[in-house]
mmCIF file of the N, C-alpha and C atoms, coordinates in Angstrom:
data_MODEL
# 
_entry.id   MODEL 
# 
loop_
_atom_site.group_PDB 
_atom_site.id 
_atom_site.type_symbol 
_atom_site.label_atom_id 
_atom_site.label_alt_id 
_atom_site.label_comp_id 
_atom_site.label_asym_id 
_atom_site.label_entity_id 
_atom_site.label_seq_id 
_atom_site.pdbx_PDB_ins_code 
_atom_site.Cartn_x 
_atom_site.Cartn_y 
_atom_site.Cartn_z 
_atom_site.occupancy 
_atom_site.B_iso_or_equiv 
_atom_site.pdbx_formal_charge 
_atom_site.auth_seq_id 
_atom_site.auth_comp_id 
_atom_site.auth_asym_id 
_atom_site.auth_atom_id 
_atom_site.pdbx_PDB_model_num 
ATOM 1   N N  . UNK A 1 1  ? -18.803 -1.288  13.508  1.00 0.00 ? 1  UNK A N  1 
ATOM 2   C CA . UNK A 1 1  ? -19.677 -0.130  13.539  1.00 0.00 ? 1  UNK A CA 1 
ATOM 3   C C  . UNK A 1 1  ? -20.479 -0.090  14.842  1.00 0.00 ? 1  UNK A C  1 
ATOM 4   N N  . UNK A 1 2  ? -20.447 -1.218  15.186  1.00 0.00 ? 2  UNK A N  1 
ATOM 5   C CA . UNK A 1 2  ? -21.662 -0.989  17.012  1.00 0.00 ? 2  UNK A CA 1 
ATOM 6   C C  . UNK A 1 2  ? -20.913 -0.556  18.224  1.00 0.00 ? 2  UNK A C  1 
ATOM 7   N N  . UNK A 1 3  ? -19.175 -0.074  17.620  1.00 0.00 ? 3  UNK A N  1 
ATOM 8   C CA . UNK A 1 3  ? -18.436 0.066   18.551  1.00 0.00 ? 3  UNK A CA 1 
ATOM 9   C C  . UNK A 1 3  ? -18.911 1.903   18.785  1.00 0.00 ? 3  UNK A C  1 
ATOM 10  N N  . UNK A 1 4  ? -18.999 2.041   17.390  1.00 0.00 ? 4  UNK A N  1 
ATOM 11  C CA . UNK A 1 4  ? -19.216 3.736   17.569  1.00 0.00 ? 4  UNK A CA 1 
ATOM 12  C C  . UNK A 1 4  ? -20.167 4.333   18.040  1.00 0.00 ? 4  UNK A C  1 
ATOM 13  N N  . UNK A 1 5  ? -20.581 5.679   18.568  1.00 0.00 ? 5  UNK A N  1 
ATOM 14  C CA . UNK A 1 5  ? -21.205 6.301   19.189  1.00 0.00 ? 5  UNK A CA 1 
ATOM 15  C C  . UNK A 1 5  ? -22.109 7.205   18.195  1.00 0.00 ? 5  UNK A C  1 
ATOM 16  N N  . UNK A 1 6  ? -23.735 6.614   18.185  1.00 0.00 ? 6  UNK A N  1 
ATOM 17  C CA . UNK A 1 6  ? -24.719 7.204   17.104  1.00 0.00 ? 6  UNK A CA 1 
ATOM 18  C C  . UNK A 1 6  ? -25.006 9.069   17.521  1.00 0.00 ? 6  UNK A C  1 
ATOM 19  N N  . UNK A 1 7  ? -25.298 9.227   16.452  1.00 0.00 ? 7  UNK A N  1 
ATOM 20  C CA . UNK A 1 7  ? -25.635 9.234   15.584  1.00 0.00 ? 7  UNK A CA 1 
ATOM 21  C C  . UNK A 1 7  ? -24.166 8.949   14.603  1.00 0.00 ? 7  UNK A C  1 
ATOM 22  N N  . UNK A 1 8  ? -24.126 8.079   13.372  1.00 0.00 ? 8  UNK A N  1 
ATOM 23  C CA . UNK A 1 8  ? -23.320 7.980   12.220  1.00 0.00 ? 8  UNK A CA 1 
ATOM 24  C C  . UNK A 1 8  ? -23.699 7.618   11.036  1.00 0.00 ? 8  UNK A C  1 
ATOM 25  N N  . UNK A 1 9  ? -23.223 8.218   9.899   1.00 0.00 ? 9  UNK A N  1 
ATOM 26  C CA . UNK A 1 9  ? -23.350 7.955   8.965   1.00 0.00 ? 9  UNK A CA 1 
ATOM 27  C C  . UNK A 1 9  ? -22.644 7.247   8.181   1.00 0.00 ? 9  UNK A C  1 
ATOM 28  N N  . UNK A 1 10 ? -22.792 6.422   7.379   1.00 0.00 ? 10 UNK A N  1 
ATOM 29  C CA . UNK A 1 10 ? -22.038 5.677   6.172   1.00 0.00 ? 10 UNK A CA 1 
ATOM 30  C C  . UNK A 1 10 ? -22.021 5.774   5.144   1.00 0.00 ? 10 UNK A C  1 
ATOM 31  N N  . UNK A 1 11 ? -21.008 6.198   4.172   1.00 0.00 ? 11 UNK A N  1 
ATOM 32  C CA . UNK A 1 11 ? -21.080 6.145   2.649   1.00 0.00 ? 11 UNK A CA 1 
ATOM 33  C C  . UNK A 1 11 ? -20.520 5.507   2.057   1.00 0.00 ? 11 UNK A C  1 
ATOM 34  N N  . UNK A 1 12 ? -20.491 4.915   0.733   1.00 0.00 ? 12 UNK A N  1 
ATOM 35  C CA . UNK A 1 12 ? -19.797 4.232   -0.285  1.00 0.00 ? 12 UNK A CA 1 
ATOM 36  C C  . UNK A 1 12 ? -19.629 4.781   -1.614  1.00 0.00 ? 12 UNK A C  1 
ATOM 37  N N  . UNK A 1 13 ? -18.340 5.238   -1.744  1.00 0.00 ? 13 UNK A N  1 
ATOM 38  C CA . UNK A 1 13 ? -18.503 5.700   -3.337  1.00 0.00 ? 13 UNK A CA 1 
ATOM 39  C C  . UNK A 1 13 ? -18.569 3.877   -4.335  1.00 0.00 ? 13 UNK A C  1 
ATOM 40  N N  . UNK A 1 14 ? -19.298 4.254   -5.276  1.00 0.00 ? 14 UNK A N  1 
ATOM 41  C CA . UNK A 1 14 ? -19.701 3.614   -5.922  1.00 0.00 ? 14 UNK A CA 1 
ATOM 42  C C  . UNK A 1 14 ? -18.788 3.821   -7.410  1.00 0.00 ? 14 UNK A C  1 
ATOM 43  N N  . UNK A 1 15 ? -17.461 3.722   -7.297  1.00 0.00 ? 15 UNK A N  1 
ATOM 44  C CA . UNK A 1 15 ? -16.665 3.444   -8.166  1.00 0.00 ? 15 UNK A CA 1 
ATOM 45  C C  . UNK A 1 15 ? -15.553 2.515   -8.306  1.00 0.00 ? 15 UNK A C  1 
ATOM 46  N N  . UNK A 1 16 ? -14.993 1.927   -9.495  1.00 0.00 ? 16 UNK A N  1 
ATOM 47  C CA . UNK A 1 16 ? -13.702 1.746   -9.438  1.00 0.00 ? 16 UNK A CA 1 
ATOM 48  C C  . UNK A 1 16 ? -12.610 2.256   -8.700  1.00 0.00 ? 16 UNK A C  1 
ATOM 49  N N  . UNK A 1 17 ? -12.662 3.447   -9.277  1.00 0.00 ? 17 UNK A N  1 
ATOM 50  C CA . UNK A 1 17 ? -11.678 4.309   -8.679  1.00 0.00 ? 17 UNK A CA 1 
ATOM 51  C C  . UNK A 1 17 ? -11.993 5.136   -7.127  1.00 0.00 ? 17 UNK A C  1 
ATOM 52  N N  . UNK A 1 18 ? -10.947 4.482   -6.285  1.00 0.00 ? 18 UNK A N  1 
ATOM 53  C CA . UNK A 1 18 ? -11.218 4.619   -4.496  1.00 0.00 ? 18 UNK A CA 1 
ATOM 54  C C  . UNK A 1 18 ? -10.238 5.135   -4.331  1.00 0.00 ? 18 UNK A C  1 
ATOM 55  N N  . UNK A 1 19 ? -10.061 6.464   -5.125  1.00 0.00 ? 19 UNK A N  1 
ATOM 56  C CA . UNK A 1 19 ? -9.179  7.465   -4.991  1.00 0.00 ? 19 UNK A CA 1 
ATOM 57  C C  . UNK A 1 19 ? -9.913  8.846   -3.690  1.00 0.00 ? 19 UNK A C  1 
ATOM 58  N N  . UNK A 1 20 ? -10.649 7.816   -2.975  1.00 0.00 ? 20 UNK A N  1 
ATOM 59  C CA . UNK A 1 20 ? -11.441 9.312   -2.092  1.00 0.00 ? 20 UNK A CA 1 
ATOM 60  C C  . UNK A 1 20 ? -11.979 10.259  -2.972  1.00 0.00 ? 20 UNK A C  1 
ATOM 61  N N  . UNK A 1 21 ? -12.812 10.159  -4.155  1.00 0.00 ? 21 UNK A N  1 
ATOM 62  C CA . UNK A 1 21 ? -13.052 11.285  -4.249  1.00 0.00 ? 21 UNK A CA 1 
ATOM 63  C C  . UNK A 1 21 ? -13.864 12.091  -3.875  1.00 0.00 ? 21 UNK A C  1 
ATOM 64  N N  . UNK A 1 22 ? -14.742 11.689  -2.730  1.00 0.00 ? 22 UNK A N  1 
ATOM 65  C CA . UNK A 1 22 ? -15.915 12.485  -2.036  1.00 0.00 ? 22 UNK A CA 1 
ATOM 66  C C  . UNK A 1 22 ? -14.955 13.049  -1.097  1.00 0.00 ? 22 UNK A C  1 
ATOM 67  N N  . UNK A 1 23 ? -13.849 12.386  -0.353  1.00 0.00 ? 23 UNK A N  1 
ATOM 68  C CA . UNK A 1 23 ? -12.792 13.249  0.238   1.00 0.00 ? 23 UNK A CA 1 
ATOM 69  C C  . UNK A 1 23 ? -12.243 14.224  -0.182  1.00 0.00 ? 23 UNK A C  1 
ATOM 70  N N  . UNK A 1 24 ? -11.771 14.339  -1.412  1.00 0.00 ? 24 UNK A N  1 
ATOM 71  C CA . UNK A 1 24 ? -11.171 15.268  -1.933  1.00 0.00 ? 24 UNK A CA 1 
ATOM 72  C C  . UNK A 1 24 ? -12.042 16.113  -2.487  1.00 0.00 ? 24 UNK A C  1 
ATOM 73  N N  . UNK A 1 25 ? -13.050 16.372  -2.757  1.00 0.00 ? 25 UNK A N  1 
ATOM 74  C CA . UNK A 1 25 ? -14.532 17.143  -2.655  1.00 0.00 ? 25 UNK A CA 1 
ATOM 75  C C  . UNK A 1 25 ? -14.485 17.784  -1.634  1.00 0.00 ? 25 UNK A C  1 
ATOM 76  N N  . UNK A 1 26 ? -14.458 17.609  -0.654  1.00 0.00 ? 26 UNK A N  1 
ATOM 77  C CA . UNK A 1 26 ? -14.777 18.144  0.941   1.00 0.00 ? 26 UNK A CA 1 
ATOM 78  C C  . UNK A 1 26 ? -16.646 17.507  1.396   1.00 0.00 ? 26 UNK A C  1 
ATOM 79  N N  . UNK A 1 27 ? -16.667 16.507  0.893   1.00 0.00 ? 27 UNK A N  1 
ATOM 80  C CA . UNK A 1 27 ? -18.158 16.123  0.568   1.00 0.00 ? 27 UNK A CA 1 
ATOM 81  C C  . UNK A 1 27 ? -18.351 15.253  1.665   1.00 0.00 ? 27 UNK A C  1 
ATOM 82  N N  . UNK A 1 28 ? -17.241 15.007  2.309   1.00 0.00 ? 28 UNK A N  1 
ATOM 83  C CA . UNK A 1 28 ? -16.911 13.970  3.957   1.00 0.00 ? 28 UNK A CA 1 
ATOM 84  C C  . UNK A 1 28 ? -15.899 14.493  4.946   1.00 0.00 ? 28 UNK A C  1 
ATOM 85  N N  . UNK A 1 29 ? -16.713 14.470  5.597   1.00 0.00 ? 29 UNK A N  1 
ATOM 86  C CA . UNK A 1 29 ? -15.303 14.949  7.006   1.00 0.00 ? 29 UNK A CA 1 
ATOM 87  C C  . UNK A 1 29 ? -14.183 14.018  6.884   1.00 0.00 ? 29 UNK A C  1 
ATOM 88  N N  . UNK A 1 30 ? -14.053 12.638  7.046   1.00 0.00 ? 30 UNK A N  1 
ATOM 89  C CA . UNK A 1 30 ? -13.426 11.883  7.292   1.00 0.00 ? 30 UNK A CA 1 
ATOM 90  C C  . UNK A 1 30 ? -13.862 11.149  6.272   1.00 0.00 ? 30 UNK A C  1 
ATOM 91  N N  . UNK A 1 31 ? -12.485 9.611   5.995   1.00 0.00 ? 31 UNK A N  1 
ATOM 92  C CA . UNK A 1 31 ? -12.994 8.580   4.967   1.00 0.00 ? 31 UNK A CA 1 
ATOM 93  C C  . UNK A 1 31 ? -12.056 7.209   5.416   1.00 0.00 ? 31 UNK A C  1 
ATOM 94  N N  . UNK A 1 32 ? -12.091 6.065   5.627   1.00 0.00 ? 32 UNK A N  1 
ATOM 95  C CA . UNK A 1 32 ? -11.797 5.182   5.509   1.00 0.00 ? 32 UNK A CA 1 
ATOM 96  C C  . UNK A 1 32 ? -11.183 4.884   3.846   1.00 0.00 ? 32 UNK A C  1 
ATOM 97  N N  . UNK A 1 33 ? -9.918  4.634   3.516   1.00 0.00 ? 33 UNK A N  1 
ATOM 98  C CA . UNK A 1 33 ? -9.681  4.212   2.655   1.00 0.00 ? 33 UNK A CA 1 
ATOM 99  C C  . UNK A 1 33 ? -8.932  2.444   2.758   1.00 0.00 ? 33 UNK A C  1 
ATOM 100 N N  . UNK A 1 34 ? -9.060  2.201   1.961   1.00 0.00 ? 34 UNK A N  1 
ATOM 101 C CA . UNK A 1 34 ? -8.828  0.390   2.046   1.00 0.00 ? 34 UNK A CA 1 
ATOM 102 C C  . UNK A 1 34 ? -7.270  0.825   1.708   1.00 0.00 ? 34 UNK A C  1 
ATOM 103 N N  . UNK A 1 35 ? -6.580  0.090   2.877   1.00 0.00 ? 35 UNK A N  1 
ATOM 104 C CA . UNK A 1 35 ? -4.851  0.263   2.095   1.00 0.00 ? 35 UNK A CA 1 
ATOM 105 C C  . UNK A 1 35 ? -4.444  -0.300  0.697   1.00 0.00 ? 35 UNK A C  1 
ATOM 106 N N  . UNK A 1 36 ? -3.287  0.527   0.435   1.00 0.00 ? 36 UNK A N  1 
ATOM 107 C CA . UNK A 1 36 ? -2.786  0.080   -0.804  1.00 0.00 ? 36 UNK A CA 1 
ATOM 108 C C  . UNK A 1 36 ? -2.356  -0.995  -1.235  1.00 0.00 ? 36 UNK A C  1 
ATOM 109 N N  . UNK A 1 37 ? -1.864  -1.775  -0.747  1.00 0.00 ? 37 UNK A N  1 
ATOM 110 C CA . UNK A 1 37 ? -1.412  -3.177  -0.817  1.00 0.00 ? 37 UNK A CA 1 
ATOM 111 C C  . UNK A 1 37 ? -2.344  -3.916  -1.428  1.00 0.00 ? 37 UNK A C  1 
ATOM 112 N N  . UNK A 1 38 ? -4.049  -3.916  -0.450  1.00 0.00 ? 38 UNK A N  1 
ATOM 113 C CA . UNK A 1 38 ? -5.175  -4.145  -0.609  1.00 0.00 ? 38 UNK A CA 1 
ATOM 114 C C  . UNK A 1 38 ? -6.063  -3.979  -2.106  1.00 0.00 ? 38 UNK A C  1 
ATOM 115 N N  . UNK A 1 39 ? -5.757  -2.615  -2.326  1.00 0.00 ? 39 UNK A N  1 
ATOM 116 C CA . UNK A 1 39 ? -5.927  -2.282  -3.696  1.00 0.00 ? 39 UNK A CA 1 
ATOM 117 C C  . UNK A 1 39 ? -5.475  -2.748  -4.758  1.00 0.00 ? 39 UNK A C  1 
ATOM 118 N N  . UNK A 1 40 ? -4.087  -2.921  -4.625  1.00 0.00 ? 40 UNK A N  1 
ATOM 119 C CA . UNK A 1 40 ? -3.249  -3.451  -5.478  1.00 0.00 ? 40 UNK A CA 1 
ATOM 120 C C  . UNK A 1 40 ? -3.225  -4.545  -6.081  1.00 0.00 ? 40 UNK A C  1 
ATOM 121 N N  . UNK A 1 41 ? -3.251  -5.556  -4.967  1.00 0.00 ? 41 UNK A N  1 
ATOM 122 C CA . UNK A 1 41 ? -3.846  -7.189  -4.963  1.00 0.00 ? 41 UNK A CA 1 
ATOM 123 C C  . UNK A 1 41 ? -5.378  -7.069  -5.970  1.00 0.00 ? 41 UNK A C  1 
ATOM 124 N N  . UNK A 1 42 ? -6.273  -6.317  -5.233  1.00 0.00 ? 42 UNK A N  1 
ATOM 125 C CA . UNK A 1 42 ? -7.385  -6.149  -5.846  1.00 0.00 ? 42 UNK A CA 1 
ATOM 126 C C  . UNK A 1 42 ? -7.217  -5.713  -7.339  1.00 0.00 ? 42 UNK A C  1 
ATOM 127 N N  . UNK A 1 43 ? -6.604  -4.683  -7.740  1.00 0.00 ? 43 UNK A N  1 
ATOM 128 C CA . UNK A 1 43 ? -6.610  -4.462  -9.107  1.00 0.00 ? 43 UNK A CA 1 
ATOM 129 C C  . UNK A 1 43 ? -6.261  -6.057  -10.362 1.00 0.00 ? 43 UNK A C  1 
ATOM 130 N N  . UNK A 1 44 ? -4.829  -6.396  -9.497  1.00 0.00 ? 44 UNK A N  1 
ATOM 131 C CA . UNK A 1 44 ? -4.242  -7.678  -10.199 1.00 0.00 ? 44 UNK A CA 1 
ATOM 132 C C  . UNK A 1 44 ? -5.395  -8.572  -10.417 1.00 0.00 ? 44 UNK A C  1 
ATOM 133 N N  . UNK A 1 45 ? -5.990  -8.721  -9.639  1.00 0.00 ? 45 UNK A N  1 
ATOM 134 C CA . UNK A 1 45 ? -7.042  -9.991  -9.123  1.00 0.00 ? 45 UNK A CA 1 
ATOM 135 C C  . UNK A 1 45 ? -8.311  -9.801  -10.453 1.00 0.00 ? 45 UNK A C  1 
ATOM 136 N N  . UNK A 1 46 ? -8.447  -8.422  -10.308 1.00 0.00 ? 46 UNK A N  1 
ATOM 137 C CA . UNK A 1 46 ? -9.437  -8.084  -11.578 1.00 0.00 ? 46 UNK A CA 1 
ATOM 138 C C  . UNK A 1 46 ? -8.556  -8.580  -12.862 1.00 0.00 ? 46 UNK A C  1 
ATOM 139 N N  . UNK A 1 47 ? -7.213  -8.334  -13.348 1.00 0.00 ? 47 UNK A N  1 
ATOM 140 C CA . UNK A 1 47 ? -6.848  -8.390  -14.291 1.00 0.00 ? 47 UNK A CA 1 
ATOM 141 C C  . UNK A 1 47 ? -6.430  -9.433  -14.899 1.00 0.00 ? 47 UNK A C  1 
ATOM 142 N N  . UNK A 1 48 ? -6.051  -10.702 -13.840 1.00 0.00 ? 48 UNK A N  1 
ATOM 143 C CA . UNK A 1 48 ? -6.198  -11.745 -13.758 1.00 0.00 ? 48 UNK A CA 1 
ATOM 144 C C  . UNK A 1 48 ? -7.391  -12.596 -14.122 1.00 0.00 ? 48 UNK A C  1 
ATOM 145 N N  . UNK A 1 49 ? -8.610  -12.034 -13.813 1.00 0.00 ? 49 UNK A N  1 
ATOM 146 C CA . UNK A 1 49 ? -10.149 -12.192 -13.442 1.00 0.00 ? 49 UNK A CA 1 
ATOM 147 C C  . UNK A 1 49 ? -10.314 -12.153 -15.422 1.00 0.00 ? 49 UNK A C  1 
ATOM 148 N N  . UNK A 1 50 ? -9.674  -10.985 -15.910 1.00 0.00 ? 50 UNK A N  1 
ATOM 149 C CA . UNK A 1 50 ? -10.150 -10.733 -17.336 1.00 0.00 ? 50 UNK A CA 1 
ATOM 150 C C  . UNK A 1 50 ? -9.492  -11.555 -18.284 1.00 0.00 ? 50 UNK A C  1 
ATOM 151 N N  . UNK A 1 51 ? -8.029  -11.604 -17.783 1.00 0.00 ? 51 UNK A N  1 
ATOM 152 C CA . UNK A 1 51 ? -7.012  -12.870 -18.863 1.00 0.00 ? 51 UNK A CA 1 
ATOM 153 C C  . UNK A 1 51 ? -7.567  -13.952 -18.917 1.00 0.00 ? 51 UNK A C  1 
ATOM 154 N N  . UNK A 1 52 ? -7.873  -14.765 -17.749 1.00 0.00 ? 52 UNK A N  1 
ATOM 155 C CA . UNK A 1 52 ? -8.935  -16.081 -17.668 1.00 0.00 ? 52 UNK A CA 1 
ATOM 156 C C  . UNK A 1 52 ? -9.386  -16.246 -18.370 1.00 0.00 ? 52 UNK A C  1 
ATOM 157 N N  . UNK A 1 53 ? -10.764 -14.940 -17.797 1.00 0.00 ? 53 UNK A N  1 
ATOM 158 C CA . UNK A 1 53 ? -11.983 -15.227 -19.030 1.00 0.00 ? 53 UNK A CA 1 
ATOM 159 C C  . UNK A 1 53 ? -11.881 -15.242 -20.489 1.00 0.00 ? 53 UNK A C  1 
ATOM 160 N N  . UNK A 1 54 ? -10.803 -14.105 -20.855 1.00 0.00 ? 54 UNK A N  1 
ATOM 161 C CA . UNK A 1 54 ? -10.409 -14.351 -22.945 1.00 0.00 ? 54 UNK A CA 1 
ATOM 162 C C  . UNK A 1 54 ? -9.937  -15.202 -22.737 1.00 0.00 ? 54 UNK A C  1 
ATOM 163 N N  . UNK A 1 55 ? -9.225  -16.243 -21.979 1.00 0.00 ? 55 UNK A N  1 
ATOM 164 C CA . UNK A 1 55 ? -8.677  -17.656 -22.894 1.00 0.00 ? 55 UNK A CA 1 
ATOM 165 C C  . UNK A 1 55 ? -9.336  -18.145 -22.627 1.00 0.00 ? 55 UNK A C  1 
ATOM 166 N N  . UNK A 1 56 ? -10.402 -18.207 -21.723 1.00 0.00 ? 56 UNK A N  1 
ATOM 167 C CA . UNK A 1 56 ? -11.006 -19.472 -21.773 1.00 0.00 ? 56 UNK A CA 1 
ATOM 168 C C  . UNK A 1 56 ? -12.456 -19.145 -23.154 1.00 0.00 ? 56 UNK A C  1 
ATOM 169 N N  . UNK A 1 57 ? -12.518 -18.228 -23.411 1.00 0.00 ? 57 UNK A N  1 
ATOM 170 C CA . UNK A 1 57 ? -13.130 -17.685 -24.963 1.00 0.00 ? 57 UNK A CA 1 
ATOM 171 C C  . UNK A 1 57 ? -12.469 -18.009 -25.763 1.00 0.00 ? 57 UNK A C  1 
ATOM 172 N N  . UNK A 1 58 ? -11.478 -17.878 -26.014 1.00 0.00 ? 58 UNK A N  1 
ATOM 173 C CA . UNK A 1 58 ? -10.251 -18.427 -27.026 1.00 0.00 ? 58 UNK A CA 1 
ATOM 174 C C  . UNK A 1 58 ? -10.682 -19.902 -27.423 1.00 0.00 ? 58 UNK A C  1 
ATOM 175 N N  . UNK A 1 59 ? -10.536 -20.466 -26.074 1.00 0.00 ? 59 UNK A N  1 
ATOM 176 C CA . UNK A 1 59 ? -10.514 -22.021 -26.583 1.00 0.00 ? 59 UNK A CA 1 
ATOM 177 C C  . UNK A 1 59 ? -11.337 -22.367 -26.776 1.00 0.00 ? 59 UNK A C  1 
ATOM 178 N N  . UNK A 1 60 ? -12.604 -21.631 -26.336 1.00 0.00 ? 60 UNK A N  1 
ATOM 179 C CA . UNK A 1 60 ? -13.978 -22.196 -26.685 1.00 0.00 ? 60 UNK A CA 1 
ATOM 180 C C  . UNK A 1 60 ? -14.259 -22.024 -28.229 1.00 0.00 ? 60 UNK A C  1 
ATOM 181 N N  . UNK A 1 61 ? -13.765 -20.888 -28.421 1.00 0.00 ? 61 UNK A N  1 
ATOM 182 C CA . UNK A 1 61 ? -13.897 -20.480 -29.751 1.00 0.00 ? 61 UNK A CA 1 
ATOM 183 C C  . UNK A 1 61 ? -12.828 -21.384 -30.746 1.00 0.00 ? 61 UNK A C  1 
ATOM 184 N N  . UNK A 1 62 ? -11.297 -22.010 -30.490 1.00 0.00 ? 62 UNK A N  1 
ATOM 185 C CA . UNK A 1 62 ? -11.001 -22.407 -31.068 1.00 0.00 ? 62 UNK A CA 1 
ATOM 186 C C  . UNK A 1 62 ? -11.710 -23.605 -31.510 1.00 0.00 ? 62 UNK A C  1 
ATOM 187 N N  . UNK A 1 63 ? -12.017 -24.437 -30.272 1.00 0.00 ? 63 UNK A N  1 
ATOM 188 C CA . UNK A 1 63 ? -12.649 -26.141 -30.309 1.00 0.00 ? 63 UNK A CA 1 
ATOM 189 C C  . UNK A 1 63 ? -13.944 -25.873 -31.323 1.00 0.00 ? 63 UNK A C  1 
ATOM 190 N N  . UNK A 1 64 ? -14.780 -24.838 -31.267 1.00 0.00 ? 64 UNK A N  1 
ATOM 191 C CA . UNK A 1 64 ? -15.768 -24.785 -31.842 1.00 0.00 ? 64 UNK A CA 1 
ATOM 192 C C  . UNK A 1 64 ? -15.526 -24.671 -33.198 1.00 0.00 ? 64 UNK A C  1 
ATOM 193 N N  . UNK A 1 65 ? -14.789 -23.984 -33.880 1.00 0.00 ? 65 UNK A N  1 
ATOM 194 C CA . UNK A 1 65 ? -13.916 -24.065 -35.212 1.00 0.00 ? 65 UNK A CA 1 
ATOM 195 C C  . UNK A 1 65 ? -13.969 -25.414 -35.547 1.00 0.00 ? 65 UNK A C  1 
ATOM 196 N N  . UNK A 1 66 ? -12.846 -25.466 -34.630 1.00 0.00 ? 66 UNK A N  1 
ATOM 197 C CA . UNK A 1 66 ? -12.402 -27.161 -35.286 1.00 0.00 ? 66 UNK A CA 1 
ATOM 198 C C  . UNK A 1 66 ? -13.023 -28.621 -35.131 1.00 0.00 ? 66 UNK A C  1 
ATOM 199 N N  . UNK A 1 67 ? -14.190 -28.107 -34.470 1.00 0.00 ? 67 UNK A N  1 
ATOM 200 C CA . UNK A 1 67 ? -14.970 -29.172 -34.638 1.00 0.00 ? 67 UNK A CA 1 
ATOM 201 C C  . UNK A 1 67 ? -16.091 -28.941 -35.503 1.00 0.00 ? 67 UNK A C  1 
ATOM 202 N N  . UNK A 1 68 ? -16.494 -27.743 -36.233 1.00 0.00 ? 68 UNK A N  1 
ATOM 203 C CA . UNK A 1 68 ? -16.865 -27.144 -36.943 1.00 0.00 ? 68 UNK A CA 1 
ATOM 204 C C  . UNK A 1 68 ? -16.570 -27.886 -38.568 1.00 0.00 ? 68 UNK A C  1 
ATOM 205 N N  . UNK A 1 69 ? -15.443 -27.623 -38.609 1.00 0.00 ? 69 UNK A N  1 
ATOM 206 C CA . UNK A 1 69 ? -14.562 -27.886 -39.585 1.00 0.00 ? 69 UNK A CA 1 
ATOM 207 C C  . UNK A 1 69 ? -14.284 -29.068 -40.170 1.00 0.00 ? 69 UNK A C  1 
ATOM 208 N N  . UNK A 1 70 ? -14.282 -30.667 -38.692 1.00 0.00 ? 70 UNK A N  1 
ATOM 209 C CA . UNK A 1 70 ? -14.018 -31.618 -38.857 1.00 0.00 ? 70 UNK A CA 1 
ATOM 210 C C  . UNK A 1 70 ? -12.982 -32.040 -38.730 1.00 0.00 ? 70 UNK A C  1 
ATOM 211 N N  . UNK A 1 71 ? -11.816 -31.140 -38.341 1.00 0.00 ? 71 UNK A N  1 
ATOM 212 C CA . UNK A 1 71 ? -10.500 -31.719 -37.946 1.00 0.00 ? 71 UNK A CA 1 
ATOM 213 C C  . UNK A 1 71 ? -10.243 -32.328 -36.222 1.00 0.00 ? 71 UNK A C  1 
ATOM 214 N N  . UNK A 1 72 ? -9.920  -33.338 -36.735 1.00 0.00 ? 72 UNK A N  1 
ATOM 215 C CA . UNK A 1 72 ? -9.627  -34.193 -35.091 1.00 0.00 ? 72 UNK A CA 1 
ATOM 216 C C  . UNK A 1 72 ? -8.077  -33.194 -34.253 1.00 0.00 ? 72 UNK A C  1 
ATOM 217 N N  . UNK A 1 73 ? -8.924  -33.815 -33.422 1.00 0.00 ? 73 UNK A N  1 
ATOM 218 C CA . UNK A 1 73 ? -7.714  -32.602 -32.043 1.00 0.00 ? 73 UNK A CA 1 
ATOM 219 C C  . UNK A 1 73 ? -7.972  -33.698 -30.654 1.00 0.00 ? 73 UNK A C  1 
ATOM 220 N N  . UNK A 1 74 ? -7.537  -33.522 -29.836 1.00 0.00 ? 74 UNK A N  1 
ATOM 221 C CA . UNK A 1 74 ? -6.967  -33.666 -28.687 1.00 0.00 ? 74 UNK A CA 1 
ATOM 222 C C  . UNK A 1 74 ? -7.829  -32.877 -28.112 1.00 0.00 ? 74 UNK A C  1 
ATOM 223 N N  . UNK A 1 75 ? -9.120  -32.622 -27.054 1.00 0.00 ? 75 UNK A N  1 
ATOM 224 C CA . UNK A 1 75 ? -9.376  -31.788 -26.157 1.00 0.00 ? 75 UNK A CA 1 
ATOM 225 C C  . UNK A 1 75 ? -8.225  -31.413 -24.930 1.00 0.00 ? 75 UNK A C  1 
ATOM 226 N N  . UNK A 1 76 ? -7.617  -32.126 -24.402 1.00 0.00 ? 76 UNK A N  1 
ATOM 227 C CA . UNK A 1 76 ? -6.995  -31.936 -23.567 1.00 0.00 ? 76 UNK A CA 1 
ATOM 228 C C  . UNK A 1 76 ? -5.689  -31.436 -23.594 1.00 0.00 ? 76 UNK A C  1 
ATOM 229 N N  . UNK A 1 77 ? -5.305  -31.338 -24.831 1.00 0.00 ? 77 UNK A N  1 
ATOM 230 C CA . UNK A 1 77 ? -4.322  -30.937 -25.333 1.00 0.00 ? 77 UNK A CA 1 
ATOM 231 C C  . UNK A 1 77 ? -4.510  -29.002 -25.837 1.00 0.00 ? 77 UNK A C  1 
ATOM 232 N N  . UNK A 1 78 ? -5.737  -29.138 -25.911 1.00 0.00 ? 78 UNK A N  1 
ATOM 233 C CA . UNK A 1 78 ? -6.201  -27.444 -26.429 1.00 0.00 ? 78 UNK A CA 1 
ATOM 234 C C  . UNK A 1 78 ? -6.491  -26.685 -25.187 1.00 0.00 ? 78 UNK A C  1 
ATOM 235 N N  . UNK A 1 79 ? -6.978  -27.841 -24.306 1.00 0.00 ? 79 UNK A N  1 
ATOM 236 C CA . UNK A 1 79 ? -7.156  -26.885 -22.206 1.00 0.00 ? 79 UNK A CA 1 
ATOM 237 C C  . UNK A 1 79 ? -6.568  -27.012 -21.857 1.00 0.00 ? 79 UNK A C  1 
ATOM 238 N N  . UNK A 1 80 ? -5.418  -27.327 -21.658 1.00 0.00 ? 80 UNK A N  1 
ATOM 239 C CA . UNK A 1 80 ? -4.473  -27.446 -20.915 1.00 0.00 ? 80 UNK A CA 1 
ATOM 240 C C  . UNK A 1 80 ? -3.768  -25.835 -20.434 1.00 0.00 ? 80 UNK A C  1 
ATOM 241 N N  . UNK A 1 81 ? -2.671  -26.013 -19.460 1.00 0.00 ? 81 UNK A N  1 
ATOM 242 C CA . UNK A 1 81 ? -2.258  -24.777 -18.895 1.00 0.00 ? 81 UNK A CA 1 
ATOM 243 C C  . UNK A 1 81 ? -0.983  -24.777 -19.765 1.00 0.00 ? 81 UNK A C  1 
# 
């Protein structure tokens, strides 16, 4: 940005979805969009980001059961990949 010539402005849509839509508004002259590839990776990365987190709820929730319960288990055998 210190390459450009002021006065400039900057915006950020503040969504998920970086479908331009202040571009497609006419609400910006111009827009930087992050390439697709970029996005793409990014979406996976979130969805990846969410599978994690339920199993690793899963198992928390299972161990807590079963130690709940009183049945012997294996920890390492219930975290495992």
């Amino acid at each position: 940005m210190k390459t450009l010539p002021p006065p400039w402005t900057v915006t950020m849509e503040a969504s998920i979805f970086t479908g331009a839509d202040c571009l497609r508004c006419d609400f910006l002259p111009e827009s930087h969009m992050v390439a697709t590839e970029i996005r793409d990776r990014r979406r996976t990365l979130r969805y990846r980001h969410l599978l994690m987190r339920q199993m690793v709820q899963m198992k928390n929730r299972v161990s807590g059961l079963l130690l709940e319960t009183g049945v012997s288990h294996k920890k390492q055998r219930l975290h495992t990949w």
